[in-house]
C-alpha positions in Angstrom: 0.0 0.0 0.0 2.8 2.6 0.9 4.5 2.3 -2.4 1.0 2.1 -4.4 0.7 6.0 -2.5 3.9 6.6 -3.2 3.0 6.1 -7.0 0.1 7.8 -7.2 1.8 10.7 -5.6 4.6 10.9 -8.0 2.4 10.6 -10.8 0.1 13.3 -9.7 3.3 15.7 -9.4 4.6 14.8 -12.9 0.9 15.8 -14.2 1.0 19.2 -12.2 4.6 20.2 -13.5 4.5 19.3 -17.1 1.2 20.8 -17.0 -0.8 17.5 -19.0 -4.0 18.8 -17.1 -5.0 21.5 -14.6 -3.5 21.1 -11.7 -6.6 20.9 -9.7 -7.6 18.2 -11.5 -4.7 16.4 -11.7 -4.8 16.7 -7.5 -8.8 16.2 -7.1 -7.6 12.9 -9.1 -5.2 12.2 -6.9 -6.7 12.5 -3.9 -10.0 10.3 -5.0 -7.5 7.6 -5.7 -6.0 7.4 -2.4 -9.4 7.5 -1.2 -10.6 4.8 -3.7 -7.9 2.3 -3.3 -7.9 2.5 0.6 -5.1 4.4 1.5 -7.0 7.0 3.7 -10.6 6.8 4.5 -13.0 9.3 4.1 -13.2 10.1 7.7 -9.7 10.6 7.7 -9.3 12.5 4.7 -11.9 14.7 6.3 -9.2 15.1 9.4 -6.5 15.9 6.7 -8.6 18.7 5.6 -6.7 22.0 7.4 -9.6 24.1 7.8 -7.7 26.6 9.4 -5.7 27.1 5.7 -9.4 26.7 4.3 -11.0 29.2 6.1 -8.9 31.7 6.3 -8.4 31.8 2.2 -12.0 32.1 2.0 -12.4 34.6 4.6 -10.4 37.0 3.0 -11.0 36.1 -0.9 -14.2 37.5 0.1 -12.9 40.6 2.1 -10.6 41.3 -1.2 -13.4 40.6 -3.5 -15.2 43.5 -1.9 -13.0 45.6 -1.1 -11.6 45.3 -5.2 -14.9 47.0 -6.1 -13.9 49.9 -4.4 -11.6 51.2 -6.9 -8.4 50.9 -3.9 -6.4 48.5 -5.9 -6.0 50.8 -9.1 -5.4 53.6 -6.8 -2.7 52.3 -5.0 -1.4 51.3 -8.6 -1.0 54.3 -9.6 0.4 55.9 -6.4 3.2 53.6 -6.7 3.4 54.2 -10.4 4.1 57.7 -9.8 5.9 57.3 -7.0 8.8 55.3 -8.6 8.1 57.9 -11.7 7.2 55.0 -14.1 10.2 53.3 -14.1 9.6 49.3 -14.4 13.3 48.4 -11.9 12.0 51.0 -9.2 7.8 49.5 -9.2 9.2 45.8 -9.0 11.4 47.1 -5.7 8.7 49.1 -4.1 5.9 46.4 -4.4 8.5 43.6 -3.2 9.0 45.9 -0.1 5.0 46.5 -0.3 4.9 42.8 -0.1 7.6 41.8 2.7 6.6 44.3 5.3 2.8 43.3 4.8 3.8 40.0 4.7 5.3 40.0 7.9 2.8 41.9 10.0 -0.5 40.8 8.4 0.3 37.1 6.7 1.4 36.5 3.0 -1.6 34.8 1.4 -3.6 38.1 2.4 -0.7 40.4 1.4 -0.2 38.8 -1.7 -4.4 38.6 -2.6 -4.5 42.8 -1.9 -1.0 43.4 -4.3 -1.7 41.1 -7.0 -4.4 43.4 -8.3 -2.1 46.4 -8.1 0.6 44.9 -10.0 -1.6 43.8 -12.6 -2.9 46.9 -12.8 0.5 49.1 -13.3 1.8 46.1 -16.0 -1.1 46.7 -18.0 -0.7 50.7 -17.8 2.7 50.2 -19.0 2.3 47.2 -21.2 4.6 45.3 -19.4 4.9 41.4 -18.9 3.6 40.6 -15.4 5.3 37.8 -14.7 8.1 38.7 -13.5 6.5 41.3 -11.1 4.3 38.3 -9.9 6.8 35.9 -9.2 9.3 38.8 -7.1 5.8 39.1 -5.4 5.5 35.3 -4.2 9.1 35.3 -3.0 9.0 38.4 -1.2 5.5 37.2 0.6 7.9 34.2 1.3 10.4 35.5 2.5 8.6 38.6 4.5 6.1 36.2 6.2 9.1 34.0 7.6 9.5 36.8 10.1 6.5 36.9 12.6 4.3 34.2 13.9 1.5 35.9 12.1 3.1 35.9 8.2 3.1 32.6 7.6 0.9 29.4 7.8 3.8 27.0 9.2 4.7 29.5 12.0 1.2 29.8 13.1 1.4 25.8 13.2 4.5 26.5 15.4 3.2 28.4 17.6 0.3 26.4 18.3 2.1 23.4 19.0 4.8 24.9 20.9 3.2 28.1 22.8 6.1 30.8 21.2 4.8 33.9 20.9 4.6 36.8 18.2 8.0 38.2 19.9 9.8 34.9 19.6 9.3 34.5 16.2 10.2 38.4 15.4 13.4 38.5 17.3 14.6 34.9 15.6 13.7 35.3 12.2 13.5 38.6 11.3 17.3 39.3 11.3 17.8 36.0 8.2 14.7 37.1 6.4 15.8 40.9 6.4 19.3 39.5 4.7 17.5 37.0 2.7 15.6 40.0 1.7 17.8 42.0 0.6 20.0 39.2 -1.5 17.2 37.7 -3.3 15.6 41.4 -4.5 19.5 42.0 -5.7 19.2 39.0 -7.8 15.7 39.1 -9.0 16.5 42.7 -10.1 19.3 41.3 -12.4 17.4 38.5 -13.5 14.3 40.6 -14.7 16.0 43.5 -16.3 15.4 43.0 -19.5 11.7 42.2 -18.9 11.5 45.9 -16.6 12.1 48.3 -20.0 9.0 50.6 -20.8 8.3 53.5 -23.7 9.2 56.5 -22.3 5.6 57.8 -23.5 3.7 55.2 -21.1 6.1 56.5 -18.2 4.3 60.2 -18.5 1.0 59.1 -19.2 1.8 57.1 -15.6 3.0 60.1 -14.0 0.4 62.3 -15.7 -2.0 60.1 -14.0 -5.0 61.4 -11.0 -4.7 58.5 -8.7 -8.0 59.8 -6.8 -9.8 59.1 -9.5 -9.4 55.5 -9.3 -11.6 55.5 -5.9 -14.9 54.3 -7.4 -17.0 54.0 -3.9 -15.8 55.9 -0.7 -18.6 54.9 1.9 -17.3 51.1 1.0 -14.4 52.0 1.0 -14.2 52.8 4.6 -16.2 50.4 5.7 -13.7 47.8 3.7 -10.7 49.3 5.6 -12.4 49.3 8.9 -12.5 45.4 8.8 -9.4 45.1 7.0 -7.9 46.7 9.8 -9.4 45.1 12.8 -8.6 41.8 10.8 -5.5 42.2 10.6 -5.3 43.3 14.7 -7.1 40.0 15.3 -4.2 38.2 13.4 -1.9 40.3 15.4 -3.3 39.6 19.0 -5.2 36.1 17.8 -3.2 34.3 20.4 -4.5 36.9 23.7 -8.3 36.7 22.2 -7.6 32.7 21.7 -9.8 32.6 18.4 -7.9 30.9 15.1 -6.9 33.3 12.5 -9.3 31.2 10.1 -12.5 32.1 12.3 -11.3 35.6 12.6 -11.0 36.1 8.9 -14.5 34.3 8.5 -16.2 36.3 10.8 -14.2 39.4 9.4 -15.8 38.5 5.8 -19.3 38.0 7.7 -19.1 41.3 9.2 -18.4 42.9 6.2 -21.0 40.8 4.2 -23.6 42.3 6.6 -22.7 46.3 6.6 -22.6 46.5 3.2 -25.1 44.8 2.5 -23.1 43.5 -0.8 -24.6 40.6 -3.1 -23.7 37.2 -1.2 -23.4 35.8 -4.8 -21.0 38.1 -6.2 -19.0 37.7 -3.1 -18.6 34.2 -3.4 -17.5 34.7 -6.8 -14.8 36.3 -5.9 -13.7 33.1 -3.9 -10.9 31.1 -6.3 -12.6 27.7 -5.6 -10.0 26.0 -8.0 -7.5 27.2 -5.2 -9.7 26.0 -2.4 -10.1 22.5 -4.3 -6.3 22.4 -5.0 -5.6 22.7 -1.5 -7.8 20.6 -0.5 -6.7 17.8 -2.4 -3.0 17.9 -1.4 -4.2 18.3 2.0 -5.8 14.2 1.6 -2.8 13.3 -0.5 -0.4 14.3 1.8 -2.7 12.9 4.9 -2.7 9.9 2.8 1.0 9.3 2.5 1.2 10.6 6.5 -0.9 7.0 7.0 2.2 5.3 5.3 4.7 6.6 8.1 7.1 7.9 5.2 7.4 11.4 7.2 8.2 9.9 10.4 10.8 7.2 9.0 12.3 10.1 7.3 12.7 12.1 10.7 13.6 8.6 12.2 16.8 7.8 10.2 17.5 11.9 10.4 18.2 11.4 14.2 20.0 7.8 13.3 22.5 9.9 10.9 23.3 12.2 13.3 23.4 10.5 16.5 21.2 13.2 18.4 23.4 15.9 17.3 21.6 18.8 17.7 23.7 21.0 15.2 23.5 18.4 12.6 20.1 17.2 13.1 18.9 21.2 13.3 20.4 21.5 9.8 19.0 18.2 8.1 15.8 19.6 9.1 16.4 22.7 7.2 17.8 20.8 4.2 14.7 18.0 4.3 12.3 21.1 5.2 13.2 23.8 2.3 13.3 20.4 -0.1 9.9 18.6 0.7 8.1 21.7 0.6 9.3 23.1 -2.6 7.4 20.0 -4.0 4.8 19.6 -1.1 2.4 22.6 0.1 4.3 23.5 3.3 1.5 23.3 5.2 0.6 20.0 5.2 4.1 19.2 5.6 5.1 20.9 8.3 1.6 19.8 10.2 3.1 16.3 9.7 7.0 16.9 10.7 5.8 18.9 14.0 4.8 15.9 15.9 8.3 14.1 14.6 10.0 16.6 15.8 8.6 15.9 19.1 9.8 12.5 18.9 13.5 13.2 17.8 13.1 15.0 21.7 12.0 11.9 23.2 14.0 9.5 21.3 17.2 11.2 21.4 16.5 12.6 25.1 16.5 16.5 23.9 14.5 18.3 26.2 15.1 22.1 24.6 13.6 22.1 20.5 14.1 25.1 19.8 16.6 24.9 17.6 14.7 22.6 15.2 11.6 24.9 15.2 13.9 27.7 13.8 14.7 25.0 11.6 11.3 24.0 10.3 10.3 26.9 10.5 13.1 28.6 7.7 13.2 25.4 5.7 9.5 25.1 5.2 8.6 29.1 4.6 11.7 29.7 2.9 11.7 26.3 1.2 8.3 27.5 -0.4 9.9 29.4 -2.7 11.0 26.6 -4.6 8.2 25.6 -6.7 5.0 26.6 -7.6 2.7 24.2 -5.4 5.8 25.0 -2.3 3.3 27.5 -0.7 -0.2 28.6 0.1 1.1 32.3 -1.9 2.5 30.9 -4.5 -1.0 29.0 -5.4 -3.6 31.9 -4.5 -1.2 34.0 -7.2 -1.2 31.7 -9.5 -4.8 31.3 -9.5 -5.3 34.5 -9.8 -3.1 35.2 -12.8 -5.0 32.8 -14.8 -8.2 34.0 -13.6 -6.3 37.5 -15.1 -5.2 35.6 -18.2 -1.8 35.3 -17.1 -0.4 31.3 -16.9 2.8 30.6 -15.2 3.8 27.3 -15.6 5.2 25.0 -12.8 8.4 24.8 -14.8 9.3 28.4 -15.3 8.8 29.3 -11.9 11.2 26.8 -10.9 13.7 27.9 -12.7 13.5 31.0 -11.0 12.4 29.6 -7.4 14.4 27.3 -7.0 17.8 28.5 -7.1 16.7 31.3 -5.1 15.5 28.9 -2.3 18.8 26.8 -2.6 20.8 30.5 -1.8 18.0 31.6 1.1 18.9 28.3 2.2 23.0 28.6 2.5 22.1 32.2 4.1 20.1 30.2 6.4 22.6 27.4 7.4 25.0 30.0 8.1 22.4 31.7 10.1 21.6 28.8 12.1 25.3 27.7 12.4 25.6 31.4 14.2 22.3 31.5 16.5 23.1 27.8 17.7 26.6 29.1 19.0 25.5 32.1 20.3 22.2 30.4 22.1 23.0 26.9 22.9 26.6 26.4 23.5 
């Protein structure tokens, strides 16, 4: 049975990056087979289902599906536009700082669902390619919601298992993402140059531009930015109020649903379902191959290769982290490696995991980067580029996300190598 789901695993992935169907199909179909040949049952497919993930995407698809009508989106557009005075190099920089800092205090999926819009919106006014403003996007949300307990979905997973706080995270990650940051917008910037050239003619009618004529309705407006706002404080403080983020961002969407009095079908519309399937689906696949104890054996002969070294052992976990979840949504992942983790402590008699959190925690967010199925960002963008008419394929993002997650990942280790002599020497 384990190497049947092993198969059908493999063979779903090779469908999803040569792109022979849609990706959601091709990991609906997957997940019905696991189902149908008896590798997870239903009931236990239903556990696999992260909810929390679930929720929280719909939640704000539907807060950003509002608040789009508004008219905000193509005003901030072309504040930024003007701001960086039409020039293609300086709008690529500002949105991936946009992105980061967002990222970091409010989480990436919801960062990256409020900028997408924008960036589609300048690429269009300069007749630009978007793709390469959309995939700087997904690796700054990466790399910017690797900071806080609150940017990213594996660190809220963290947290929830281990009891760190917002602080914890901030004052141990921050510092590598801020330098990971930095290097990986260097690069991009080289890499996309020749895709960031625009006629000097669209740059004035940019900067000639009235942004506040964008802003379509002003009393939804407000009422949009109210719950953005206490949304995102409920993220922030989620922890003190003891209510999931998912919940808050449902209730959020409920709230908003209700004071505006906006058409319950148009908001739903605004919901990428293929997104919500997609998810899904990996979600019971990766349950499914969970049932198989592949994850565990792998964390099992980690601690055998080290010998319950902590340095070494930290570091596989890095490595094995940023490599499974380029090609499995770091989510699910990470939900199966925390427990694991917990047994390397009891089996190798390590009482103080902290260590391999930081670990997990930069492999999987970072490691996210890699693909385009590594991260919940990297999927909601994709979905809605081609809702946009915009297709990036699972190949060409790797050839750009990957390396950069291999280099985040050497910037990591040496981080790691530094906090572990400082901290637990």
């Amino acid at each position: 049975m384990t190497t049947t789901a092993i198969l059908v695993f493999v063979c779903t992935y090779i469908l999803i990056v040569f792109g022979i169907v849609h990706r959601t199909v091709a990991a609906l179909a997957g997940a019905l087979i696991m189902l149908a040949i008896g590798v997870i049952k239903p009931v236990e497919a239903f556990v696999a289902l992260d909810f929390d993930t679930i929720g929280l995407l719909i939640g704000m698809m539907i807060i950003v599906g509002i608040t789009k009508t508004t008219g905000l989106f193509e005003f901030l557009a072309v504040k930024a536009a003007k701001i960086a005075r039409g020039e293609p190099v300086k709008i690529l920089a500002s949105l991936c700082l946009i992105t980061a800092v967002f990222s970091a205090f409010l989480d990436n999926v919801t960062t990256v669902m409020l900028i997408i819009p924008v960036t589609l919106a300048i690429t269009r006014r300069l007749k630009l390619t978007p793709v390469p403003f959309l995939l700087a996007i997904i690796i700054s949300s990466n790399i910017g919601g690797t900071a806080t307990l609150v940017g990213d979905p594996p660190n809220l997973m963290i947290s929830g298992f281990t009891g760190m706080g917002f602080m914890d995270f901030f004052l141990n990650l921050a510092p590598i993402a801020v330098i990971v940051y930095i290097v990986t917008v260097y690069v991009m910037k080289s890499i996309f140059k020749h895709y960031l050239i625009s006629l000097p003619a669209l740059k004035q009618q940019v900067i000639k531009l009235n942004a506040q004529n964008e802003l379509k309705d002003r009393a939804l407006l407000y009422k949009c930015l109210i719950i953005i706002l206490l949304t995102v404080l409920g993220f922030i403080f989620h922890q003190k109020v003891k209510l999931e983020p998912a919940f808050i961002a449902v209730v959020g969407a409920a709230i908003l649903l209700l004071i505006t009095n906006y058409n319950i079908i148009s908001a739903l519309k605004a919901v990428e379902w293929n997104v919500i399937v997609f998810f899904g689906s990996l979600f019971i696949m990766v349950g499914a191959l969970d049932k198989t104890g592949i994850f565990e054996g792998l964390a099992r002969t980690s601690l055998d290769i080290t010998g319950g070294n902590i340095l070494l052992t930290g570091l596989i976990i890095l490595w094995l982290s940023a490599l499974f979840s380029s090609f499995i949504d770091n989510i699910p992942f990470v939900a199966a490696m925390i427990p694991f983790i917990q047994d390397m402590g009891t089996i190798g008699g390590i009482t103080d995991l902290t260590f391999f959190w930081w670990s997990l925690s930069l492999g999987s967010c970072l490691g996210g980067n890699g693909t385009a199925v590594g991260a919940s960002a990297n999927i909601v963008v994709i979905g809605m580029a081609e809702k946009a008419g915009v297709h990036i394929s699972f190949i060409n993002f790797m050839k750009i996300g990957f390396p950069l997650m291999l280099l985040s990942m050497v910037l990591s280790t040496v981080y790691l190598l530094l906090w572990y002599f400082l901290n637990v020497r």
